[in-house]
C-alpha positions as CSV (number, residue, x, y, z in Angstrom):
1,X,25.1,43.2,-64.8
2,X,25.3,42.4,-68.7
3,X,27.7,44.4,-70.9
4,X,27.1,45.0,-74.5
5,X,28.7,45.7,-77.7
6,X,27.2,48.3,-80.3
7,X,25.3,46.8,-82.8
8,X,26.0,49.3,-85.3
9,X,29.4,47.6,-85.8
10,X,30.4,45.1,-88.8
11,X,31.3,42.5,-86.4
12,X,27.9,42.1,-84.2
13,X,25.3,43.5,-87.4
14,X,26.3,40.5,-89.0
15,X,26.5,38.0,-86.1
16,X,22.5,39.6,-85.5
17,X,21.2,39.4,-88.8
18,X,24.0,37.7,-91.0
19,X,24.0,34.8,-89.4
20,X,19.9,34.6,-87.6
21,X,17.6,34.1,-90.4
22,X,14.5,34.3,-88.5
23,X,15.8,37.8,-86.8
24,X,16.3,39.4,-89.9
25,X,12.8,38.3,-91.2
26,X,11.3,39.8,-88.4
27,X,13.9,42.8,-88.6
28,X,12.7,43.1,-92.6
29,X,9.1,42.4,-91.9
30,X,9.1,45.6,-89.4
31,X,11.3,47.9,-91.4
32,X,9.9,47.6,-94.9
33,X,6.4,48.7,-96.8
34,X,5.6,45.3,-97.6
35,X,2.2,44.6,-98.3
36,X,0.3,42.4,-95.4
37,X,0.2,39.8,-97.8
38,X,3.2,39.9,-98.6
39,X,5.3,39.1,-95.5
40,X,8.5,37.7,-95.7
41,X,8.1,34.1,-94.5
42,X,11.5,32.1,-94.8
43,X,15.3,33.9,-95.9
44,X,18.5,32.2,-97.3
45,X,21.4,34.1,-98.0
46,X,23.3,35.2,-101.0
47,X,27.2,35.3,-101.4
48,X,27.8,38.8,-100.8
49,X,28.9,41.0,-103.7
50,X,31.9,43.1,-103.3
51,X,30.8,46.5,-102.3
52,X,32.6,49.5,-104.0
53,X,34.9,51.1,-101.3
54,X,34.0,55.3,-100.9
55,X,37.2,57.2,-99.7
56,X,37.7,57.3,-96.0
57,X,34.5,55.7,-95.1
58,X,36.2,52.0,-96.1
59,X,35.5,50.7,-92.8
60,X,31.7,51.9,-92.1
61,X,29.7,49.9,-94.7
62,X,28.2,46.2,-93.3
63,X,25.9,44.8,-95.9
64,X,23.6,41.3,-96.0
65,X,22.1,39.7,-99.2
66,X,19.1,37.9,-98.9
67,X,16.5,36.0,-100.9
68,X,12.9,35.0,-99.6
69,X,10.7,32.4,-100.5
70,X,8.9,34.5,-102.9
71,X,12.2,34.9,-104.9
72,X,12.2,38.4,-103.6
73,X,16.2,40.0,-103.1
74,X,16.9,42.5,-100.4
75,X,20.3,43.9,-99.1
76,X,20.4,45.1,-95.8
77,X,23.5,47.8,-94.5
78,X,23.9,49.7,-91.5
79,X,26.2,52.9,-92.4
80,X,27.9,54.4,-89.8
81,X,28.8,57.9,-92.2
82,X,27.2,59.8,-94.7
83,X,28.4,60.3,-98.0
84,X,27.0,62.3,-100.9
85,X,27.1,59.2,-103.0
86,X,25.4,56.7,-101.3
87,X,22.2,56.7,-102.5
88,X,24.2,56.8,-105.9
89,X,25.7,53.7,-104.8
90,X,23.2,52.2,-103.0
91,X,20.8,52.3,-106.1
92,X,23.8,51.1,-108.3
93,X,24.2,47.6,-105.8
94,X,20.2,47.3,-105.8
95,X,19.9,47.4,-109.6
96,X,22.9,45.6,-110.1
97,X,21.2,42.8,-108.3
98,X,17.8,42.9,-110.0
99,X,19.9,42.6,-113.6
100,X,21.9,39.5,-112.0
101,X,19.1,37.4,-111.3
102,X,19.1,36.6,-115.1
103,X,20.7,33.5,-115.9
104,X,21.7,32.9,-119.8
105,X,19.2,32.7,-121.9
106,X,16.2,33.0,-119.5
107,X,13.5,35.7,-120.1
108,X,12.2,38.8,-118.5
109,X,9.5,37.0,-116.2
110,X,12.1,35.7,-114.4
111,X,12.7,38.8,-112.5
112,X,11.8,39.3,-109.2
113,X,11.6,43.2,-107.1
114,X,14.8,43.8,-105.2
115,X,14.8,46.0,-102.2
116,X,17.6,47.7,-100.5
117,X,17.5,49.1,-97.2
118,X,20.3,51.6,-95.3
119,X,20.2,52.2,-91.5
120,X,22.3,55.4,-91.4
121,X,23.9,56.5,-88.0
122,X,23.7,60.3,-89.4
123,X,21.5,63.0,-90.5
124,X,21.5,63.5,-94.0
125,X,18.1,65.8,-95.3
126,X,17.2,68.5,-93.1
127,X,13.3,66.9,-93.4
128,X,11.6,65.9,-90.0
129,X,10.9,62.6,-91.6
130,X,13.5,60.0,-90.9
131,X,11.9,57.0,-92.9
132,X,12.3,57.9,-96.6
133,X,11.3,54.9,-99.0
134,X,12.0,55.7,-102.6
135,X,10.6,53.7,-105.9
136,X,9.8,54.8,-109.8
137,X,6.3,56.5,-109.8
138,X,4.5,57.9,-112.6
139,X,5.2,61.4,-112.8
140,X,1.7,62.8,-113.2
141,X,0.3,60.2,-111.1
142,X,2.3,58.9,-108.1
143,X,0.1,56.2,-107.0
144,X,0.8,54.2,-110.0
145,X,4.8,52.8,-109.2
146,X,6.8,50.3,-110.6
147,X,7.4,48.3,-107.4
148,X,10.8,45.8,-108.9
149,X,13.5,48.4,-107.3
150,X,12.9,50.1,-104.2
151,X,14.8,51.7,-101.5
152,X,14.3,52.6,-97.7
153,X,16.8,54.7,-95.9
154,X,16.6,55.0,-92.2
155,X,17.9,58.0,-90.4
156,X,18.8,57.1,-86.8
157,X,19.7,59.7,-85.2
158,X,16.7,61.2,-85.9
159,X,14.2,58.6,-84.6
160,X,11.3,60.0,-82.9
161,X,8.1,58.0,-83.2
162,X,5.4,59.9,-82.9
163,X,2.2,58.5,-83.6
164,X,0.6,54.7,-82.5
165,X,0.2,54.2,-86.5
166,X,3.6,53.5,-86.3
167,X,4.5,49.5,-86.3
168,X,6.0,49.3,-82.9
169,X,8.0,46.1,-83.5
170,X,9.7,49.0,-86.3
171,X,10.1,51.1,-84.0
172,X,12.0,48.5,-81.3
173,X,14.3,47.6,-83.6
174,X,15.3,50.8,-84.5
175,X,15.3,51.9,-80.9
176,X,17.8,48.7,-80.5
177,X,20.4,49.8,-82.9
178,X,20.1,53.2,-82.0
179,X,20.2,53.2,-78.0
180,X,23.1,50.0,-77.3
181,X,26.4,50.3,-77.3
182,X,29.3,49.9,-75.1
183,X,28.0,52.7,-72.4
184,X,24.9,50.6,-71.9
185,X,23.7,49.9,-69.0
186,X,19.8,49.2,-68.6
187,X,18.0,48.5,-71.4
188,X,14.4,49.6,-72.3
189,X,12.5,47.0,-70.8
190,X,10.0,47.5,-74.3
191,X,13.1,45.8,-75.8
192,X,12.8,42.4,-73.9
193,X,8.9,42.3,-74.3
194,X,9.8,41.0,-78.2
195,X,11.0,37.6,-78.6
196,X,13.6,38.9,-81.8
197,X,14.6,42.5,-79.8
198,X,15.2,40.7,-76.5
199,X,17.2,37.3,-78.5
200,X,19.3,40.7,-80.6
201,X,20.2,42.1,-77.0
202,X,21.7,38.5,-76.4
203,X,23.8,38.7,-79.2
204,X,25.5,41.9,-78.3
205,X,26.3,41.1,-74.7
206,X,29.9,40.9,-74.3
207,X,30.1,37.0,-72.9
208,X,28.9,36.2,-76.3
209,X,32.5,37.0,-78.0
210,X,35.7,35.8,-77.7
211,X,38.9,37.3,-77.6
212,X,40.2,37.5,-80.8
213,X,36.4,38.7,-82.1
214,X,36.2,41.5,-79.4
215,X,40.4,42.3,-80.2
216,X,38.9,42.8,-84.2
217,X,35.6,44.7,-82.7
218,X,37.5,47.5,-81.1
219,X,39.9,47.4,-83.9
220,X,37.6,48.5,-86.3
221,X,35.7,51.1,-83.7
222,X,39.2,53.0,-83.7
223,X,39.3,53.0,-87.5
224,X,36.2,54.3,-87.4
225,X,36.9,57.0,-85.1
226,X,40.3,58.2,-87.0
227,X,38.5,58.2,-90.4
228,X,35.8,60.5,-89.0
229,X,39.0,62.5,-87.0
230,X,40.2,62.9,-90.4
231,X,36.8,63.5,-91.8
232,X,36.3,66.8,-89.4
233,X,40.3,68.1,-90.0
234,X,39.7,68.0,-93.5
235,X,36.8,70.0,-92.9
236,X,37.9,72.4,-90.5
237,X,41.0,72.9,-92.7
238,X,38.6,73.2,-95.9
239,X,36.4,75.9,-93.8
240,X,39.7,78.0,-92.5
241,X,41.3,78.4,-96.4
242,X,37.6,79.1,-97.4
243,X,37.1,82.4,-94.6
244,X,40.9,83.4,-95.3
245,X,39.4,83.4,-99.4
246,X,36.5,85.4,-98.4
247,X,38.4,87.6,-96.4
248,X,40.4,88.8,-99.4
249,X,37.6,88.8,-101.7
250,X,35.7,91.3,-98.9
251,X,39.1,93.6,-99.0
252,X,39.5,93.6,-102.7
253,X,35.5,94.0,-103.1
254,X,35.5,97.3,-101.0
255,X,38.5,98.7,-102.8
256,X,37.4,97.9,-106.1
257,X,36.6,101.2,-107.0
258,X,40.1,102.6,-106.5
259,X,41.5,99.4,-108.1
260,X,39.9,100.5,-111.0
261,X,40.3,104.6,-111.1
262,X,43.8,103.7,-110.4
263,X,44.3,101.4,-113.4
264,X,42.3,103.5,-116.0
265,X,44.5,106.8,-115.2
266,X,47.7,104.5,-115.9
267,X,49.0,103.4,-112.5
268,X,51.2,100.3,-112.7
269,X,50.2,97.3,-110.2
270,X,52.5,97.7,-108.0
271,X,51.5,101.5,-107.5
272,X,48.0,99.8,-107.0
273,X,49.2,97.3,-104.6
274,X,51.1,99.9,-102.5
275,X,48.2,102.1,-102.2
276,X,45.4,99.5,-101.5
277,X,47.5,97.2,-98.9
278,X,46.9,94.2,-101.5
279,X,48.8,91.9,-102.9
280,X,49.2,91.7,-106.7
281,X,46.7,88.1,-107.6
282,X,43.8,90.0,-105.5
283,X,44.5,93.4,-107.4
284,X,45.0,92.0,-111.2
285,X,41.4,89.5,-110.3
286,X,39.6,93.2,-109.6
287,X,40.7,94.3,-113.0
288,X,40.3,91.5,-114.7
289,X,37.0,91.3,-113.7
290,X,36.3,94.9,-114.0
291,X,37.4,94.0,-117.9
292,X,35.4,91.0,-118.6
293,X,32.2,92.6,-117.1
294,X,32.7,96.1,-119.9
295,X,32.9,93.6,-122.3
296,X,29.7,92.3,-122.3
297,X,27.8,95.6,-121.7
């Protein structure tokens, strides 16, 4: 019985689709709104650009630059995380790209559209929708677009196709990255129908590895795994200081009205403090709220 890596990891993503031409054609060709007659016949790749590091997410971003034989640009990453800034980023690395094709001296016309795509193993919008393709469109009339910079972001977990209208080689794909990984041990047999899906399934099977690439695949899964440990502390320490906050706030709130009696007949703050159970910062923020709001009335 074959054993496979998950393809969601730097290591096989790019031994898939950074080092097979043809299966990230048919990968693109699935994924994108291209135009039928527009296909993506033959890709070379480009020397990958440094991509910006985001705090504690160093580890999650794989990334392929391409060009196809119609001069066309597209980068390709699979992001394990979300971050509030990746689209900011993402759109920064794709126009980036589009400027760069200019060589000294050469003109406008030289330009060519520049996609980026993002599979992202999380949930990011709370829409139903987890294909969301984004380009300029005239504001009062969306069907006319400028079509040189677009984007096409791909939430995984969310992948439910629902209607035949949906390409189903798109579909396979995305059922591919979303379904293997290490606990696999059937596959859909949809997946080896496909020629591309069924030679991708090859590529993550264990045998296909040697030691020191599966030492540096596991390596980077348990990076992974403490940045996101760190990820939910941070949270769950963030979320504890924030109910402590609004527990004083809800104290000082309800005694608000005595705070204030008490200070406008003369009582000192530690009189106040005694006789409300508070400590002084939560007493003096009531009245120095309670002063800033009379002094706009």
């Amino acid at each position: 019985m074959a054993r496979y890596l998950d393809p969601k990891s730097d290591l096989v993503f790019k031994k898939i689709f950074g080092t097979h031409p043809n299966l990230l054609k048919d990968f693109l060709n699935a994924i994108l709104p291209l135009p039928h007659d527009c296909l993506i016949e033959n890709l070379s790749y480009l020397p990958t650009e440094n991509v910006p590091e985001i705090p504690c997410l160093k580890h999650s971003i794989v990334d392929v630059l391409c060009i196809d034989n119609h001069q066309r640009t597209f980068i390709v990453e699979m992001q394990l995380q979300w971050s509030r800034h990746f689209i900011q980023r993402m759109l920064f690395n794709t126009a980036a790209t589009y400027v760069h094709q200019l060589q000294k001296a050469q003109s406008y016309q030289h330009l060519s559209p520049v996609y980026g795509l993002a599979v992202i193993d999380a949930i990011f919008t709370d829409e139903e929708e987890w294909f969301h393709h984004y380009r300029m469109a005239k504001a009062d009339n969306p069907n006319k677009s400028l079509e040189e910079i677009q984007l096409v972001l791909v939430e995984l977990p969310k992948l439910k196709p629902t209607t035949v209208a949906e390409k189903k080689l798109a579909v396979l794909w995305l059922q591919f990255l979303k379904e293997t990984n290490d606990r696999t041990e059937e596959v859909d047999e949809a997946l080896l129908t496909m020629p591309s899906t069924k030679e991708a399934l090859r590529l993550t099977e264990v045998s296909a590895y040697n030691a020191p690439e599966l030492r540096a695949y596991y390596k980077n899964w348990d990076a992974i795994r403490s940045e996101k440990t760190l990820l939910i502390d941070k949270f769950a320490e963030g979320k504890a200081e924030g109910k402590a906050e609004g527990k004083a706030e809800g104290k000082a709130e309800g005694k608000a009205e005595v705070i204030k009696n008490m200070h406008e007949s003369g009582f000192s703050t530690d009189q106040i403090c005694n006789a409300v159970g508070l400590v002084e910062t939560e007493v003096l923020k009531v009245i120095f709220n309670e002063m800033n709001d009379n002094k706009f009335k």
